[in-house]
Residue frames relative to the residue before (quaternion, step in Angstrom):
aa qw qx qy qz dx dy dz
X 1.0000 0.0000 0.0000 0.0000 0.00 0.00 0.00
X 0.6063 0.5524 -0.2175 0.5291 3.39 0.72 -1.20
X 0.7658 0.4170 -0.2653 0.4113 3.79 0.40 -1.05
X 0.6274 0.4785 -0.3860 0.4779 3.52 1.38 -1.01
X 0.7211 0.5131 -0.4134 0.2141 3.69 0.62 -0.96
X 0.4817 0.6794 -0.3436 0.4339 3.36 1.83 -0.89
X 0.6444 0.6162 -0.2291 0.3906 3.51 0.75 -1.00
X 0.6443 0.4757 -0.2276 0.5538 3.38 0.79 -1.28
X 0.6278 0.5281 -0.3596 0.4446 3.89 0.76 -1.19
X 0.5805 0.5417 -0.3915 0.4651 3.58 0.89 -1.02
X 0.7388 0.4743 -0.2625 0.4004 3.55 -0.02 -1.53
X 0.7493 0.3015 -0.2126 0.5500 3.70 0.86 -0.95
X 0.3096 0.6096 -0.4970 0.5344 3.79 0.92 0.31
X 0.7403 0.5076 -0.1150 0.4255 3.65 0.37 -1.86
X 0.5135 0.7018 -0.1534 0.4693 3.24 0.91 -1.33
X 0.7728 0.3625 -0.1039 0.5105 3.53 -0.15 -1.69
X 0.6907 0.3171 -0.3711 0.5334 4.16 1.23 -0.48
X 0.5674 -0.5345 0.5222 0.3459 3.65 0.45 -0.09
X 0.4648 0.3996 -0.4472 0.6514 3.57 0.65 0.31
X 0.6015 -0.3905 0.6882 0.1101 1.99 -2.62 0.98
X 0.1057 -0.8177 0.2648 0.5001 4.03 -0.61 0.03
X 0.0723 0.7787 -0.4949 0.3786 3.10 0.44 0.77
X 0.6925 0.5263 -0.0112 0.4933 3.26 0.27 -1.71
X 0.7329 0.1619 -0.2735 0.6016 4.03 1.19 -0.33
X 0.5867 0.6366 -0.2741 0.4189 3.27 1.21 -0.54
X 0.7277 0.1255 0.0695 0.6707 3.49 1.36 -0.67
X 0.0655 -0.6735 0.7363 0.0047 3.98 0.52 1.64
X 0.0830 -0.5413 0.7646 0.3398 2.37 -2.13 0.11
X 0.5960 0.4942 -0.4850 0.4066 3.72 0.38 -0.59
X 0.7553 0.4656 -0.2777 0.3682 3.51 -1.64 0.58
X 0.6143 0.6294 -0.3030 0.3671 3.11 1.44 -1.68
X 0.3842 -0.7701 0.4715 0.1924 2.95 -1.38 0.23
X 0.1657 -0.7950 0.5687 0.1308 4.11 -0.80 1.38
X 0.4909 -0.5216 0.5927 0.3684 3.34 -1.72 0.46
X 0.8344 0.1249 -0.2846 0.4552 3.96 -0.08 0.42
X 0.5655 -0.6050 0.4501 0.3341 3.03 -1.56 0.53
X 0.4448 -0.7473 0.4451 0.2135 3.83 -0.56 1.30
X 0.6267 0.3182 -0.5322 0.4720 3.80 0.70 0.01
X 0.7056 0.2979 -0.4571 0.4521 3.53 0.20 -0.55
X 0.7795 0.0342 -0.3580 0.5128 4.19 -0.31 0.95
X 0.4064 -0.6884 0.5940 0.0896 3.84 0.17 1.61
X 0.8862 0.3936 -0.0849 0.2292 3.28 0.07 -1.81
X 0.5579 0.5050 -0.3207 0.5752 3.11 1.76 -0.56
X 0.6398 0.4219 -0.3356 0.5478 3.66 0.51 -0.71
X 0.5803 0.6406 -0.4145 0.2848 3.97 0.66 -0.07
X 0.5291 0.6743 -0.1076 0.5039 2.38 2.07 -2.13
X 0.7627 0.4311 -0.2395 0.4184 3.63 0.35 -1.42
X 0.8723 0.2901 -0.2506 0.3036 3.40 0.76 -0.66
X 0.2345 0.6935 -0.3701 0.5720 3.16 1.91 0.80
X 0.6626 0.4567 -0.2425 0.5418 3.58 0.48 -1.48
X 0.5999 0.6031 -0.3837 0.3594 3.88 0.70 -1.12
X 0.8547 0.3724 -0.0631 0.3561 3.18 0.42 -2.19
X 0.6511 0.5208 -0.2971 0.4653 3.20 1.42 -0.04
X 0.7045 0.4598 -0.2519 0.4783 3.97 1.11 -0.79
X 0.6256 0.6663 -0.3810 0.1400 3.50 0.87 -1.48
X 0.6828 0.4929 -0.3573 0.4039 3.19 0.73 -0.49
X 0.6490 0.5246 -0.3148 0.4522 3.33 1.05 -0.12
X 0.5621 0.5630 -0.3851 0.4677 3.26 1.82 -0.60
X 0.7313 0.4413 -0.2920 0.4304 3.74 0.96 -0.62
X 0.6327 0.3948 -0.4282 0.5103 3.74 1.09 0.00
X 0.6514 0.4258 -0.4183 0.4685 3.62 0.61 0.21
X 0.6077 0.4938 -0.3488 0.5149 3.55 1.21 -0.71
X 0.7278 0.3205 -0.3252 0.5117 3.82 0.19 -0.70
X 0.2451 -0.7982 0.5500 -0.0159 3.51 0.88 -0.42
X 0.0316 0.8696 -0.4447 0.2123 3.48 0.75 1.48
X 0.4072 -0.6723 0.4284 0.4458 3.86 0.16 0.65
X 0.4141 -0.6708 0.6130 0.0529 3.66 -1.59 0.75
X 0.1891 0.8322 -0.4899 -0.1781 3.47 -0.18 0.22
X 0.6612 0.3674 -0.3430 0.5570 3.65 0.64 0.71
X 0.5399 -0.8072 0.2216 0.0889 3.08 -0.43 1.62
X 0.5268 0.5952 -0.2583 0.5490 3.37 1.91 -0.38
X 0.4478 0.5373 -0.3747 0.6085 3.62 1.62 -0.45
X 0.7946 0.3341 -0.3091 0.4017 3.79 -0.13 -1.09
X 0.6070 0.5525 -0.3165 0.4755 3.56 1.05 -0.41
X 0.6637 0.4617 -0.2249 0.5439 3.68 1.21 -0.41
X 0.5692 0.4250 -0.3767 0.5946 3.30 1.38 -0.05
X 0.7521 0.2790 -0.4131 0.4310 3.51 -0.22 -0.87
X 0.4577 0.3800 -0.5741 0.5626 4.55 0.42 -0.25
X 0.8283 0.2805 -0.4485 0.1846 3.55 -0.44 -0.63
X 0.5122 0.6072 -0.3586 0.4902 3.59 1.74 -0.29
X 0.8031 0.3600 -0.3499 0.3209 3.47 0.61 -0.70
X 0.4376 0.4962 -0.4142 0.6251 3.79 1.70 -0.42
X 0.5279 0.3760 -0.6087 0.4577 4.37 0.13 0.22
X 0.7854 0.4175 -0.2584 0.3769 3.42 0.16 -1.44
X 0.5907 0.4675 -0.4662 0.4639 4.06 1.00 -0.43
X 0.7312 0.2920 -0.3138 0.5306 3.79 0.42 -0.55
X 0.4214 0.4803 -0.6105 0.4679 4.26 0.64 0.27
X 0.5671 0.5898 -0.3931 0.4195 4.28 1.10 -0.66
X 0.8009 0.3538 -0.2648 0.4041 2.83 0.67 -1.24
X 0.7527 0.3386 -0.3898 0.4085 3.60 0.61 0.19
X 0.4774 0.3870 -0.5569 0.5587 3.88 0.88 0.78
X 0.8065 0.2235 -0.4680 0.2839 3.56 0.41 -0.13
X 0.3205 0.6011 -0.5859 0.4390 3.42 1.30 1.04
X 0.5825 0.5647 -0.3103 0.4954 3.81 1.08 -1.01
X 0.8126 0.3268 -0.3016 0.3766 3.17 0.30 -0.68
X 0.4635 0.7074 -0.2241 0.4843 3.57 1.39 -0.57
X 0.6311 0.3047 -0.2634 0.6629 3.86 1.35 -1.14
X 0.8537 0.1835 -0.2570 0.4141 4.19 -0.13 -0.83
X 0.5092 -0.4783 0.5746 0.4264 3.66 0.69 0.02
X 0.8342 -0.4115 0.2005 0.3077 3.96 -1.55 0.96
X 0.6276 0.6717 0.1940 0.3426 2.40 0.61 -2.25
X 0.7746 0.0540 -0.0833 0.6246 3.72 0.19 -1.10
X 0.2955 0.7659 -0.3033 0.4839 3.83 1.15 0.44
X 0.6295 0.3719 -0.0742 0.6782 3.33 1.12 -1.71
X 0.6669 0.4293 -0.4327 0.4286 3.82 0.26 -1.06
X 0.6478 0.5190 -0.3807 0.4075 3.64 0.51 -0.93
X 0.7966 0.4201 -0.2828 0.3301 3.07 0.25 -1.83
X 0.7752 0.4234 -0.2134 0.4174 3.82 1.22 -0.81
X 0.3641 0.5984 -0.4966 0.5125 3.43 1.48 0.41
X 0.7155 0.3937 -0.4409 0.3722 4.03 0.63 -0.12
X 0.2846 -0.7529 0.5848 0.1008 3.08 -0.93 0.73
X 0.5217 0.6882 -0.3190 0.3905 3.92 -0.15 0.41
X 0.5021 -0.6193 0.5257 0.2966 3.77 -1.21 0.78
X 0.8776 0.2462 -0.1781 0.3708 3.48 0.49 -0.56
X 0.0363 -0.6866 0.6748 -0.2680 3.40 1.13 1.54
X 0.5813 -0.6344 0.5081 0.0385 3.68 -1.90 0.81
X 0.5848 0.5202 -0.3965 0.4799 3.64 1.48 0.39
X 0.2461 -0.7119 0.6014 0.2664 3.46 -0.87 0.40
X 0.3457 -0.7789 0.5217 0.0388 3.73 -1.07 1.15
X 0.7069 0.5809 -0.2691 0.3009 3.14 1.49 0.06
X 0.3057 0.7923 -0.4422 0.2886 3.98 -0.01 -0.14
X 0.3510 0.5657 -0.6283 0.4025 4.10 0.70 0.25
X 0.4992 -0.6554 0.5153 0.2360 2.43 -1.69 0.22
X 0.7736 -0.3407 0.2165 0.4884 3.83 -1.62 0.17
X 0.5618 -0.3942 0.5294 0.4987 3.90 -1.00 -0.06
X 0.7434 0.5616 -0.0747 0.3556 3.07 -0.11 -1.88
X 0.6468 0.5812 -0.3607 0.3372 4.12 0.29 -1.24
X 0.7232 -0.4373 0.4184 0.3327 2.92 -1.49 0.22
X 0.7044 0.4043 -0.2915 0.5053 3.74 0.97 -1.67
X 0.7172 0.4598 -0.4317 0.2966 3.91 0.10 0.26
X 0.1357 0.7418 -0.4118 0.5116 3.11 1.63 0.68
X 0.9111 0.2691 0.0395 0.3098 3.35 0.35 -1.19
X 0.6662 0.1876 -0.0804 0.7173 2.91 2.00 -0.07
X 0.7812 -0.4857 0.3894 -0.0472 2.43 -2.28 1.65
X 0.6443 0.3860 -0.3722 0.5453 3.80 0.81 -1.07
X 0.9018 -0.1696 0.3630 0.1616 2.01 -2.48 -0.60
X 0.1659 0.8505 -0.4864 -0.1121 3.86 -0.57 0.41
X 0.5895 -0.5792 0.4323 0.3608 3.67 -1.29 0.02
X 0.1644 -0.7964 0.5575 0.1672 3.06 -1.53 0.23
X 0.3293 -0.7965 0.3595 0.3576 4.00 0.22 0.80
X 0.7707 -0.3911 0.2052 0.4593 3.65 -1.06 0.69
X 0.6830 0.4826 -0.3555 0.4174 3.26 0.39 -1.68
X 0.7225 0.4269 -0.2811 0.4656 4.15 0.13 -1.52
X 0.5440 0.5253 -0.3477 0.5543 3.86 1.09 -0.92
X 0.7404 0.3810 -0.3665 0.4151 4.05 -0.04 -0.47
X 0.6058 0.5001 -0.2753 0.5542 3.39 1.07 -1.12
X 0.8050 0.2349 -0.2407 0.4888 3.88 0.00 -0.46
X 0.8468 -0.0106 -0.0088 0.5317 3.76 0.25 -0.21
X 0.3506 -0.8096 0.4622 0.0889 3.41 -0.05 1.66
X 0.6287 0.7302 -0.0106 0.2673 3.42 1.16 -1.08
X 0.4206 0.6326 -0.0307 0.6497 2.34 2.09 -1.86
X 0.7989 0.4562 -0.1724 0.3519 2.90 -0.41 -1.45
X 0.5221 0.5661 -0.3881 0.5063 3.86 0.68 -1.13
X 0.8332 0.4651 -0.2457 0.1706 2.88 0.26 -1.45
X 0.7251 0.5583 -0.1781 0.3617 2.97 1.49 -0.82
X 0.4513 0.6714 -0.2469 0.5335 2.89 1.77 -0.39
X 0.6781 0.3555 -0.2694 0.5841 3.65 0.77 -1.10
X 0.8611 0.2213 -0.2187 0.4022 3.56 0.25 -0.15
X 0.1170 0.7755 -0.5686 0.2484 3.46 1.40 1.07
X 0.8886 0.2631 -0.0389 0.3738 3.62 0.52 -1.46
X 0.4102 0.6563 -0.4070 0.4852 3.58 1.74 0.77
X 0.7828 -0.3420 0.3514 0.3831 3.47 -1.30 1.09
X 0.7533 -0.3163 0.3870 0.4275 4.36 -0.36 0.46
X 0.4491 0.5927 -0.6008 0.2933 3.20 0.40 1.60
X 0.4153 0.6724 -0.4268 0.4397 3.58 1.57 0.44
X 0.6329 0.4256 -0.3435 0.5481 3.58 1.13 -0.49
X 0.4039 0.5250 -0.6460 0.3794 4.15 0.57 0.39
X 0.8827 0.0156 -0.2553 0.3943 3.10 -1.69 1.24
X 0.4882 0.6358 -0.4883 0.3448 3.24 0.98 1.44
X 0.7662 -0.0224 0.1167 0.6316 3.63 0.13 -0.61
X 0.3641 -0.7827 0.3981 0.3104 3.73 -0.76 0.97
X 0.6176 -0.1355 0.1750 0.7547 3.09 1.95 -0.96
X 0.8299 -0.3939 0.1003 0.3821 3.43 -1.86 0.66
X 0.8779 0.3483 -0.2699 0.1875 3.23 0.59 -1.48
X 0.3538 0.6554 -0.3402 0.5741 3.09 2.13 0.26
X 0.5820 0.4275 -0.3132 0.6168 3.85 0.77 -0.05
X 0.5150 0.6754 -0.2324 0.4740 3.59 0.85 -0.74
X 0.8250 0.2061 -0.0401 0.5247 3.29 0.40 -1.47
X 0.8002 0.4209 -0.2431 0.3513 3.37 0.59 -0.35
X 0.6276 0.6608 -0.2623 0.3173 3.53 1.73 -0.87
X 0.6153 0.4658 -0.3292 0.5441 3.50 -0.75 0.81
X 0.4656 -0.4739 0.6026 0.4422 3.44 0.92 -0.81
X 0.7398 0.4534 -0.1623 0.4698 4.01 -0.15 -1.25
X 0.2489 -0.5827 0.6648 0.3956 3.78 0.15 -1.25
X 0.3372 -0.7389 0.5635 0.1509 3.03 -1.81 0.95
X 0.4601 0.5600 -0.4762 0.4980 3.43 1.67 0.72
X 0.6325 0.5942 -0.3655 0.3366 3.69 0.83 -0.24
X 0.2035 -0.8312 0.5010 0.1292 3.92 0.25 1.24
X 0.5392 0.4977 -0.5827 0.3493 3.89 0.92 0.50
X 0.5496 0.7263 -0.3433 0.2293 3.19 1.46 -0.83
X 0.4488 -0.4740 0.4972 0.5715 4.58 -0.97 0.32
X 0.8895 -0.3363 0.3092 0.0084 2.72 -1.85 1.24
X 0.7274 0.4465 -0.0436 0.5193 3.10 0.91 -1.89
X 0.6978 0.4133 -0.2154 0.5439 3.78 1.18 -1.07
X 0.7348 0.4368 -0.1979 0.4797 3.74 0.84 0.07
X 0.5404 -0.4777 0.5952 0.3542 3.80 -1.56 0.15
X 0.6356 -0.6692 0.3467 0.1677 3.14 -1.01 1.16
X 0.4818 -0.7077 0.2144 0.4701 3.90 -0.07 0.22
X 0.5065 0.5945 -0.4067 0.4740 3.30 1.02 -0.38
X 0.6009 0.5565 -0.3036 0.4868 3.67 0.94 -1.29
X 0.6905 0.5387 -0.3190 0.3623 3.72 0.96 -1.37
X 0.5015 0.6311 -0.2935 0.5139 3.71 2.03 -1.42
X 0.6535 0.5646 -0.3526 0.3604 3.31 0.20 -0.75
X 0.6689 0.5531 -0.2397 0.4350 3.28 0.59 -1.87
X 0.9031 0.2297 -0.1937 0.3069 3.57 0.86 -1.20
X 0.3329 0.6224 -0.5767 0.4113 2.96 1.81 0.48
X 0.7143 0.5344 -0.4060 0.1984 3.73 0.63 -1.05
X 0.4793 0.7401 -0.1450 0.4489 3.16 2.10 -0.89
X 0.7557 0.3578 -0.2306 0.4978 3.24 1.02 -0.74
X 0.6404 0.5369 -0.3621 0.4131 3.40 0.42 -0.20
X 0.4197 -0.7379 0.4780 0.2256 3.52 1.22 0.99
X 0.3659 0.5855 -0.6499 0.3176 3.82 0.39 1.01
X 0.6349 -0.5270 0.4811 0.2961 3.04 -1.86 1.34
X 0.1178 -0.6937 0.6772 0.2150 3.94 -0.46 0.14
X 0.9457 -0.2124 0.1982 0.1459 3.35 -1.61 0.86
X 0.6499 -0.1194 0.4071 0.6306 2.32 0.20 -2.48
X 0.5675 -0.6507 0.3834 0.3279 3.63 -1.39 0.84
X 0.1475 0.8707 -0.2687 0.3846 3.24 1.70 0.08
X 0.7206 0.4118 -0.1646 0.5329 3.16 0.04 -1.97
X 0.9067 0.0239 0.0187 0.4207 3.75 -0.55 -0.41
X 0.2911 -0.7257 0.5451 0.3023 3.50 -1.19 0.86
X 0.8387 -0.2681 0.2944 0.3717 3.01 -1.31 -1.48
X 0.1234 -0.8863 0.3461 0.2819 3.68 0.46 0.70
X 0.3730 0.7450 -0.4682 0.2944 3.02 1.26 0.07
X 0.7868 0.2055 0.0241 0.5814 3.67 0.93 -1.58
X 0.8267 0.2491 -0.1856 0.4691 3.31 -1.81 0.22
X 0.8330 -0.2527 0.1354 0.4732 3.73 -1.76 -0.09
X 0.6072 0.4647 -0.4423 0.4687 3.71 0.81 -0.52
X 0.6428 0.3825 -0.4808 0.4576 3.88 0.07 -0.15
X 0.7943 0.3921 -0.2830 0.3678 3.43 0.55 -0.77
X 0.5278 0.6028 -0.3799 0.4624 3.36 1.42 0.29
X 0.6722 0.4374 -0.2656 0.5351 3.71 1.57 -0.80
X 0.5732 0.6642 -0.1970 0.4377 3.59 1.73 -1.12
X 0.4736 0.7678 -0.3206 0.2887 3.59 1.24 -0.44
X 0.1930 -0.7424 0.5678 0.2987 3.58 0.36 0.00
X 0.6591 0.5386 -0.2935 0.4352 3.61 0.73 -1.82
X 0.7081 0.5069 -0.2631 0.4153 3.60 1.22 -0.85
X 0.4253 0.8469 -0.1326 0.2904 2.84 1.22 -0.91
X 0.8169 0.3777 0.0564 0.4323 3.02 0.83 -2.25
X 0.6001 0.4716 -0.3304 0.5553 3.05 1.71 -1.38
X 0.5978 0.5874 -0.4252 0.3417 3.82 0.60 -0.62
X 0.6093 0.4936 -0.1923 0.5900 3.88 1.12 -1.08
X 0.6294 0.5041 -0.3984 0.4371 3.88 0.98 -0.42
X 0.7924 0.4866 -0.1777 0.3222 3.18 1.09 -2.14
X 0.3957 0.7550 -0.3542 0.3845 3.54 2.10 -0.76
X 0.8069 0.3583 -0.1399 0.4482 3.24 0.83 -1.68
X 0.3854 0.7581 -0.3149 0.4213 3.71 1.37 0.05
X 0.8568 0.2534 0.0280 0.4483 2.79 0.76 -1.86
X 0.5427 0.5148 -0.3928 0.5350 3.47 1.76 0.33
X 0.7694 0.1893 -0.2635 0.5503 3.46 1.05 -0.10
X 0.2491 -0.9573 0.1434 0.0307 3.01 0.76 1.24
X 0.1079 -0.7711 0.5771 -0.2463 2.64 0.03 2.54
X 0.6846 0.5298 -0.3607 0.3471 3.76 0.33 -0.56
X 0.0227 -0.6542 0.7551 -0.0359 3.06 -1.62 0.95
X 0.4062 -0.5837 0.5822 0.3942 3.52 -1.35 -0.05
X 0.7707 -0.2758 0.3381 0.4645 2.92 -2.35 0.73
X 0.4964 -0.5982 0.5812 0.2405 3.28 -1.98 0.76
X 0.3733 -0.6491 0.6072 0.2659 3.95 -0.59 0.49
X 0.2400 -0.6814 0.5739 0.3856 4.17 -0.81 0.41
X 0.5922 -0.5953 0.3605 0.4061 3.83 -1.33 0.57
X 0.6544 -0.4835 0.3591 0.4573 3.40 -1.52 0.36
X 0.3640 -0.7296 0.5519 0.1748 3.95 -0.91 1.22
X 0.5091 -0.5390 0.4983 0.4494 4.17 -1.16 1.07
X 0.5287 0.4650 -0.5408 0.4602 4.16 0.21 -0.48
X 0.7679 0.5033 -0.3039 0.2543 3.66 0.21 -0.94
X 0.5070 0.5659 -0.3341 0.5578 3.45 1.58 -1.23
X 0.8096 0.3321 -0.2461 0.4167 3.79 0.25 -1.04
X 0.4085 0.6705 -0.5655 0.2526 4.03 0.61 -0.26
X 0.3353 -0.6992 0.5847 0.2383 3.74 -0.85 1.00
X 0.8124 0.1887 -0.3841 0.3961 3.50 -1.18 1.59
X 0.4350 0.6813 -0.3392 0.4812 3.38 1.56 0.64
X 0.2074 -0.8155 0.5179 0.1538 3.44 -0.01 0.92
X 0.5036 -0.6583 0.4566 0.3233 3.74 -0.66 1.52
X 0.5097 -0.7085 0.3904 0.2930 3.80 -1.13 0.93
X 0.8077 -0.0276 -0.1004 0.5803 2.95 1.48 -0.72
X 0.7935 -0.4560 0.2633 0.3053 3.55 -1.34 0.69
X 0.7554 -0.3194 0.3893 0.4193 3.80 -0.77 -0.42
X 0.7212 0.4875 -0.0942 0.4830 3.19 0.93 -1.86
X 0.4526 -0.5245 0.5311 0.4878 3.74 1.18 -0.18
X 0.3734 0.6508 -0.5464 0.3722 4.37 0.74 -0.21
X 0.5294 -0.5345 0.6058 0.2590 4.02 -1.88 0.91
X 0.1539 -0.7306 0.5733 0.3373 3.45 -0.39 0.15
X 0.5662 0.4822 -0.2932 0.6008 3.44 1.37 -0.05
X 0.2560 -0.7590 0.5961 0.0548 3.41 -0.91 1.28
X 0.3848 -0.5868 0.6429 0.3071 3.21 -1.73 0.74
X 0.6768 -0.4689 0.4697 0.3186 3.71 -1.42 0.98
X 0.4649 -0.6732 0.4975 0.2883 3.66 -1.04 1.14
X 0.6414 0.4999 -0.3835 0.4377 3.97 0.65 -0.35
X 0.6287 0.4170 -0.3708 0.5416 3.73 1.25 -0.03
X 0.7355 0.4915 -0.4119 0.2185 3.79 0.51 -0.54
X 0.5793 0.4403 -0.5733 0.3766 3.04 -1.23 1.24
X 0.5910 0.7451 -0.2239 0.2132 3.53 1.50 -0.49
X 0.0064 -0.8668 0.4836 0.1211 3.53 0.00 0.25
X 0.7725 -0.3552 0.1687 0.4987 3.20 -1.57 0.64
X 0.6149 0.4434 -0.4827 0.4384 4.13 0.16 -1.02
X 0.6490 0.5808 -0.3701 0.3234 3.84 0.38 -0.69
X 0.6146 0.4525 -0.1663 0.6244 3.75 1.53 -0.89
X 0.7787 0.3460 -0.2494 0.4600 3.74 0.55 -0.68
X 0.3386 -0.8136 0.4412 0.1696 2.70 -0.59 1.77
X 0.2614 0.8366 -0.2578 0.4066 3.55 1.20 -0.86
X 0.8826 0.0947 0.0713 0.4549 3.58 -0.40 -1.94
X 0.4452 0.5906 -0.4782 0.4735 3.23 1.81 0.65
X 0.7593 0.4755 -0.1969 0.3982 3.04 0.78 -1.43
X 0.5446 0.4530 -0.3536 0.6108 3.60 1.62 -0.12
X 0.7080 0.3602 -0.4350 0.4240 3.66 -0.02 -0.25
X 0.4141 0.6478 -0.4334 0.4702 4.11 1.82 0.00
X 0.9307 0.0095 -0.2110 0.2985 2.82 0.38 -1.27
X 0.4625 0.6962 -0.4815 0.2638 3.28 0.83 0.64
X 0.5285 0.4675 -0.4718 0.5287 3.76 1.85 -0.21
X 0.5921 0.4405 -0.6020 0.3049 3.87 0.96 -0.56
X 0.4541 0.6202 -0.4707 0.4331 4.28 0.90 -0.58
X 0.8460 0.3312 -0.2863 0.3042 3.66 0.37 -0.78
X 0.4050 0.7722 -0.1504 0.4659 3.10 1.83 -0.47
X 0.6612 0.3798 -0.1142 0.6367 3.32 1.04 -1.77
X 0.6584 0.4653 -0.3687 0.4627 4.10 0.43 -0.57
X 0.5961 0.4104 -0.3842 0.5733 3.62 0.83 -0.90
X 0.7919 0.3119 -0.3831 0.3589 4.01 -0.09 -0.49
X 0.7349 0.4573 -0.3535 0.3547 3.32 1.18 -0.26
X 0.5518 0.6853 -0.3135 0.3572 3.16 1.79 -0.18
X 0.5485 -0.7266 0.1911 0.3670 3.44 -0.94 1.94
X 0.6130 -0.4206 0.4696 0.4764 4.21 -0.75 -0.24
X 0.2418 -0.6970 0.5965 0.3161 3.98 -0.65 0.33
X 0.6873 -0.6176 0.3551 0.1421 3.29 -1.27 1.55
X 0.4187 0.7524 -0.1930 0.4704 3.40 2.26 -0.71
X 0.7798 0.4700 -0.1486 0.3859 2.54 0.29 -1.91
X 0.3727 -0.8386 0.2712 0.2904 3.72 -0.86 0.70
């Protein structure tokens, strides 16, 4: 009783703002991205496609309202796990434009509640698929009131606030990484659909191999054991890594092309327009990234434009005095 009435308050809460709730629960305008959308059009297409199409699924799996007819819960979880197969496919577009690594530097250089990634998609406490896995899972209202009253309050009060449904989901990406799907999407034996594409996997282990300190200890486990060995252990990976190395030193590689935004899409009712009147993002790049441009993300043409001033440096000290000069 209690759980249905909370529920209804939510929906009619929503209701009274003109919004779907979703739609407050998951902004997109205002929010905040880790790159600056005119300079990567297509990635920000990609992301806000993925947005306007899943969110609503991100908030019935995140509030996680009891079901009583069992074709209803079965239509949630397909519709949770086809959010979380195509949330893959756009980090491994992300990961495909900055390389693994400098990915994480961006994406964790924002600081802020209303960053554009949804953290949510574990599975139920209770289900069958957490049997088998290690993360983080959900509990639905009804089992969530009965076991942790607190919990519950909380979620309830913060059903229809800016991405508080995704607290006590994923701590951060690469923990979402390993754990989503159930399987991990770093694991390249895994189907296709439940994982980061292979090229996306090449990447990761080109970044992996190049014995750079990462960040945070975060970023990479143990390759010795578990998906990380079998991410370096790949042969199939392996090769495409040694292919994509030489790709991207004679620079041929680009990521997968994104198709453009479609008129059906500009006009779909509960789709928040990408960009304003004025031609303006309604989605903002993060203030600690603006001013940056692409050399600023690429690690690559940093580390060339290093060492070519250390080349100019070393000529200027090695270069003889003029006999003029007194």
């Amino acid at each position: 009783m209690k759980v249905g009435q909370d529920i209804e308050a939510i929906y009619r809460k929503a209701a009274n703002m003109h919004k779907p709730p979703y739609e407050l629960t998951y902004p997109w305008t205002e929010s905040k991205v880790w790159y600056d959308p005119e300079e990567y059009p297509d990635l920000h297409v990609a992301h806000w496609r993925l947005w306007m199409t899943y969110r609503r699924h991100f908030f019935d799996w995140q509030l996680n309202a009891p079901l009583k007819v069992n074709s209803q819960r079965g239509a949630r979880r397909r519709w949770k796990q086809t959010a979380c197969a195509e949330r893959l496919h756009f980090l491994s577009l992300c990961i495909e434009t900055w390389g693994y690594y400098d990915f994480l530097r961006r994406f964790e250089r924002v600081d802020g509640d209303r960053l554009l990634m949804w953290f949510g998609g574990h599975p139920g406490k209770n289900s069958p698929d957490a049997r088998k896995y290690d993360g983080p899972t959900i509990l639905n209202l009804t089992s969530l009131y009965a076991q942790d009253e607190a919990e519950y309050k909380a979620r309830v009060a913060g059903a229809l606030k800016p991405f508080q449904l995704d607290q006590g989901g994923f701590r951060n990406l690469t923990e979402l990484l390993v754990y989503t799907v159930y399987t991990g999407a770093l694991d390249p034996d895994e189907k296709p659909n439940g994982r980061l594409a292979d090229e996306t996997l090449a990447m990761v282990r080109l970044d992996i191999e190049k014995k750079v300190e990462p960040w945070h200890e975060w970023w990479m486990g143990d390759t010795k054991i578990g998906v990380w060995s079998k991410l370096m252990n790949n042969p199939r990976i392996k090769q495409l890594a040694e292919d994509l190395a030489k790709r991207i030193e004679q620079r041929l590689y680009k990521p997968h092309l994104v198709p453009p935004v479609t008129s059906s899409e500009m006009k779909k009712t509960g789709w928040t327009p990408m960009q304003r009147p004025d031609g303006t993002y309604t989605a903002e790049i993060a203030a600690v990234l603006e001013g940056e441009g692409s050399e600023a993300s690429d690690i690559e043409s940093s580390n060339e434009e290093e060492e070519e001033e250390k080349e100019e440096e070393d000529q200027l000290e090695e270069k003889p005095e003029s006999p003029l000069q007194e």
